[in-house]
N, C-alpha and C positions, 0 to 999 in steps of 0.2 A: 251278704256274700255276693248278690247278683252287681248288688255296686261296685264292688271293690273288682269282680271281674271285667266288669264297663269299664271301670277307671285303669287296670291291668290293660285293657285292648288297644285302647285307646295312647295308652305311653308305648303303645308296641307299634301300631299304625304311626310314632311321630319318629320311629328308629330310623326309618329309611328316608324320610321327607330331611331328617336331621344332618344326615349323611352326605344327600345331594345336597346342602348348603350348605355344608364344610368343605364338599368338592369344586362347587359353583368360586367360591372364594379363594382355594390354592391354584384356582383354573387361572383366575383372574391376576393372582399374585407370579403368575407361571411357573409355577410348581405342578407340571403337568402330571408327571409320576404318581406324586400324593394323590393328587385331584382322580388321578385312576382309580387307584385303589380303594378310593372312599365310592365312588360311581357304582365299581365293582360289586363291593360289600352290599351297597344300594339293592343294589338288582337281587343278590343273594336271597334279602329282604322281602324285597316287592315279588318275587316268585312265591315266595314259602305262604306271603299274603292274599293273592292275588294272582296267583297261578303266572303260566309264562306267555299270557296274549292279552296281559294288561294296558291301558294307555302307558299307566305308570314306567313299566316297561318300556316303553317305545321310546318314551320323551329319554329315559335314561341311554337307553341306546343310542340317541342323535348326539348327545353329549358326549358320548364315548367317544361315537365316529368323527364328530368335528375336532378333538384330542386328539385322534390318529391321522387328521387331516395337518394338524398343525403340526407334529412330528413328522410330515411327510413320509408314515407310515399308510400308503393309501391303499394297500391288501386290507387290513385289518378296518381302516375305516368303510370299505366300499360292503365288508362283510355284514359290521355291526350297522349301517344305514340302511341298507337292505332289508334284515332282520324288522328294523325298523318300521320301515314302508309295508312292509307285508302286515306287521298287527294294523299300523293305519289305516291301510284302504281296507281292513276286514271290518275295523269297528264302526268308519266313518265315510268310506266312498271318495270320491272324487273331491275331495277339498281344497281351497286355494293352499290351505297348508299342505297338505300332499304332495300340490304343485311345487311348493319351494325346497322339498327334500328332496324332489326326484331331478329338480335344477341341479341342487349340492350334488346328487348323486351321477348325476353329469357328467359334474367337470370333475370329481374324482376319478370316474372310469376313461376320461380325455386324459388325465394327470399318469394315469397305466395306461396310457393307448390303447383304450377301448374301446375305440372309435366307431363301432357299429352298436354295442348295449351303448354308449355313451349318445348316441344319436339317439334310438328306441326311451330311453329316458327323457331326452331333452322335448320328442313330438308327443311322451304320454301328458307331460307338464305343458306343452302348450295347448293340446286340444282342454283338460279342465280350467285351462284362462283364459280361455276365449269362451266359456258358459258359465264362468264365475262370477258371480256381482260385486266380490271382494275385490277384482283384478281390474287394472287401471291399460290405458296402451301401453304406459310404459314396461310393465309388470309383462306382458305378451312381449314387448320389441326385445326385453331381456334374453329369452328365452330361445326364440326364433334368432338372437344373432349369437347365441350358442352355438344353437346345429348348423348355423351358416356355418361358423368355426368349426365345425366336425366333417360336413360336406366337403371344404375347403381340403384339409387333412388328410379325406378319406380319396383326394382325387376327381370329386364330382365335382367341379368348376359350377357345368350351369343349375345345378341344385342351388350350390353354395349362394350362387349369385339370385337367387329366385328368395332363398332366406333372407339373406341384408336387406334385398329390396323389400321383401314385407315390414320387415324389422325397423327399418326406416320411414314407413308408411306410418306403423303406428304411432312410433318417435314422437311423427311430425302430428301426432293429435293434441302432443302435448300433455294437459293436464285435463282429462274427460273423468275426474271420479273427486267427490267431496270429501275431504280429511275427515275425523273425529272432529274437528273444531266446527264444522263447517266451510270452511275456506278447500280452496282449490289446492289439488295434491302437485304439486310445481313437477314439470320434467327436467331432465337431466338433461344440460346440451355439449356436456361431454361425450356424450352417449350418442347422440342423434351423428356428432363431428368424426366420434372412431367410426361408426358404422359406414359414414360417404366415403371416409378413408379406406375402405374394407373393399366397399364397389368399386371402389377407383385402381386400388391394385389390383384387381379381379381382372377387370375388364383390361389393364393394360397386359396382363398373363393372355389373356383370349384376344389381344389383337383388337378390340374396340376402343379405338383412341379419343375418338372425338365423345365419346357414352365419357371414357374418365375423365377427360379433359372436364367434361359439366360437372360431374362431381366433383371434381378436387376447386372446383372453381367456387359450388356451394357449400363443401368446408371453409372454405376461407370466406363466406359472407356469414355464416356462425360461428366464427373464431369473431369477427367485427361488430358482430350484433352484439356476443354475448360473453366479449371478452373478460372484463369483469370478474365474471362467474369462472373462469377459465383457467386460473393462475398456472403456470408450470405448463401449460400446452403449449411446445414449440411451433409455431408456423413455418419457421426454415424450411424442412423438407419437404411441403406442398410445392415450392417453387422449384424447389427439384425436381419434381416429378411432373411437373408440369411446364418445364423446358423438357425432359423427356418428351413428351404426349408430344409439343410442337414438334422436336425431332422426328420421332416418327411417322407423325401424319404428313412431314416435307417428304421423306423418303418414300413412303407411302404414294405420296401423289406422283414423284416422279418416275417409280416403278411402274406403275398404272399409264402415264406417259411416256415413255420410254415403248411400253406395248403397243403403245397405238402408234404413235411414228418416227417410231425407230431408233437407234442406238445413239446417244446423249441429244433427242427430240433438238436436233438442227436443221434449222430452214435450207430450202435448197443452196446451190451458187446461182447467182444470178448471172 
């Protein structure tokens, strides 16, 4: 009898593990609906098992929420992610994985113009990856050119621009963390090139022309370096933007001329 209750528990513990990989697979097929439903049923499961502050749980809830991410239904995901985060940091603290739901959860509450919780998310994920040994520069410059992006949004100009520029700092460290293989974790220099582009429009909104001019100048020595790597990145528009910069810093200088001696700066008559 005590076996056959073992081996009863035990086909009942594989109900809901069974469920999530019937969901996992209509997820995949995009059958989002199905893959709900069975997620749902999951959870039903993993409560009546496992009460409702299981991992089990959580991990089911990230699943939900990235299905309502992808219906760009993102009330419903920002709920079930949340949910989420709160069993995590109760069972496990500050973790890099933490860190990458409370990113997700981000750019969901940015996607509803949440733009103040969507900041407060993006600096709780950067301070646990800046003390994380899992966490690479790149894994930080991710993060910090989020909230730049939120800064930007929310109107703070020189926040916005204190972010990229961190973001970009760590960019440029490259690859400082060892893969599972042992080999070096490669950066992204797509990444390192939006973010100069991010500075460079920044600064020309605040009137620092010659600051974007060097930037948009060292985007285009990493479109060269690491073109390659780069397919579909158009260069066209840096040179746009940077006949702008030259425009402005002429008119610039001649404003600034024009004040010191006088109206269109003409030598006297002789």
């Amino acid at each position: 009898e005590i076996e056959m209750n073992l081996e009863l528990s035990l086909k009942v513990e594989l109900v809901p593990l069974t469920l999530v990989n019937i969901a996992n697979v209509l997820n995949v097929l995009g059958r989002y609906r199905y893959s709900l439903e069975n997620y749902t049923e999951a959870l039903d499961w993993i409560d009546a098992l496992h009460g409702p502050s299981s991992e089990q749980r959580a991990d089911v809830l990230v699943n939900i929420a990235l299905l309502h991410e992808k219906e760009q239904e993102y009330n419903l995901a920002e709920k079930r992610l949340g949910e989420a985060i709160v069993i995590k940091r109760e069972l496990r603290g500050g973790t890099f994985a933490l860190s990458l739901l409370l990113n997700t959860l981000g750019t969901i509450q940015s996607a509803r113009e949440r733009y103040g919780l969507a900041l407060e998310s993006f600096l709780e994920s950067i301070q646990i990856r800046l003390v994380s040994s899992e966490s690479s520069g790149s894994d930080v410059a991710n993060v910090l050119y989020n909230a730049g992006r939120t800064c930007g949004r929310l109107g703070e100009k020189e926040k916005a621009l204190c972010y990229f520029q961190q973001s970009l700092s760590y960019d440029r460290k490259g690859s400082d963390r060892n893969g599972e293989d042992g080999h070096m974790v490669p950066f992204t220099p797509t990444n390192m090139w939006t973010t100069m582009i991010e500075i460079a429009s920044l600064q020309m909104e605040m009137g620092q022309f010659e600051e974007a001019l060097k930037h948009y100048r060292d985007a285009l020595d990493v479109w060269f370096q690491y073109r390659h790597g780069m397919v579909g990145v158009n260069i066209q528009p840096i040179y746009y933007e940077m006949h702008k910069c030259y425009k402005q810093m002429i008119l610039q200088s001649l404003h600034e001329s024009s004040k010191t001696n006088g109206r269109n700066n003409l030598a006297p008559a002789a």
